[in-house]
N, C-alpha and C positions, 0 to 999 in steps of 0.2 A: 210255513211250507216244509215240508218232509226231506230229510236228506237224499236221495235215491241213486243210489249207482247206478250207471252204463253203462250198457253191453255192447259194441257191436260187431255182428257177426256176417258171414257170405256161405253163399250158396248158390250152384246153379242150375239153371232149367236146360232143359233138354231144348238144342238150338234147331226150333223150328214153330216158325208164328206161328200155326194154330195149336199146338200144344203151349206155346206162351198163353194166347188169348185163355185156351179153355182154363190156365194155371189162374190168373187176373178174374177171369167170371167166376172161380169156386172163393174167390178170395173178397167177392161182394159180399157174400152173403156166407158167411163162416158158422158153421154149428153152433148154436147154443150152447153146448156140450163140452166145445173146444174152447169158447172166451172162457166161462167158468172154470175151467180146468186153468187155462194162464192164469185165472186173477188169482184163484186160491193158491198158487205154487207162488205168491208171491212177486209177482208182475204187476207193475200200476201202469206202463203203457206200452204198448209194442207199432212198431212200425216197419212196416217191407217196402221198401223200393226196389225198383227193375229198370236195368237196364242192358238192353239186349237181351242175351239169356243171363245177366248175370243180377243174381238178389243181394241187396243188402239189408240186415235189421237190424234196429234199433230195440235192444229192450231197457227200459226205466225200471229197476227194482228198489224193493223194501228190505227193511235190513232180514225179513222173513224168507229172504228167496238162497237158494244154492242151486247148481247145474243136478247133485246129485239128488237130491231132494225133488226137483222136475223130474227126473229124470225116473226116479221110483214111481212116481206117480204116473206117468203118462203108461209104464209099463203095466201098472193096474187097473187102466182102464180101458174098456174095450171100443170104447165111442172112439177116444184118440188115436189108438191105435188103428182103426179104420180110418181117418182123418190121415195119421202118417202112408198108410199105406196106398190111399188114393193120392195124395201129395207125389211120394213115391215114383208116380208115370210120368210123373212131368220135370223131375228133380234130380240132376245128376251130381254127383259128389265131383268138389272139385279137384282138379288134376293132383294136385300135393294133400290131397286128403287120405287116411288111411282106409284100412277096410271096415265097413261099417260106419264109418262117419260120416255127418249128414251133414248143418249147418257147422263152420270153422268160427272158433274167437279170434278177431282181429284184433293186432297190436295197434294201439294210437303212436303215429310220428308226429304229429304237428298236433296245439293247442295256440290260439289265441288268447 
């Protein structure tokens, strides 16, 4: 088995059910466009949980992955970009986030 780092991180939605639900139905069925992008930036698995309006994710990487290195990539591409910006309507940055920032990296307190 692969060694894979942990990420995880929050985010939140705009607080009102049917912009949650419509956030949950775009997240059934995710672009083709957008898995291939995660997988190749070096992500082996992502996971989002919600609760209320508030997201949290999990991403598993490979020693291939950096924030920066996503982070070039998503900018060169126009699928994701569209993907971010539909995301966007339903996605509010949270209260101690800066301008421009989207998802936050959380610090781990507790390990079993």
């Amino acid at each position: 088995m692969k060694d894979l780092k942990r990420y995880c991180l929050a985010l939140d939605l705009v607080d009102d059910p049917v912009s949650i639900a419509e956030y949950k139905k775009h997240h059934e069925k995710v672009w083709t466009e957008i898995t291939e992008s995660i997988k190749k930036s070096g992500i082996e698995n992502a996971e989002i949980y919600c609760v209320g309006n508030r997201l949290f994710m999990i991403l598993e990487v490979n020693d291939s992955f950096s924030f920066e290195k996503k982070n070039k990539m998503d900018l060169s591409n126009p699928k994701v970009q569209e993907w971010e910006n539909l995301m966007w309507n339903y996605q509010q940055a949270l209260p101690i986030a800066k301008k421009g920032e989207k998802w936050l990296l959380m610090d781990k307190v507790f390990e079993l």
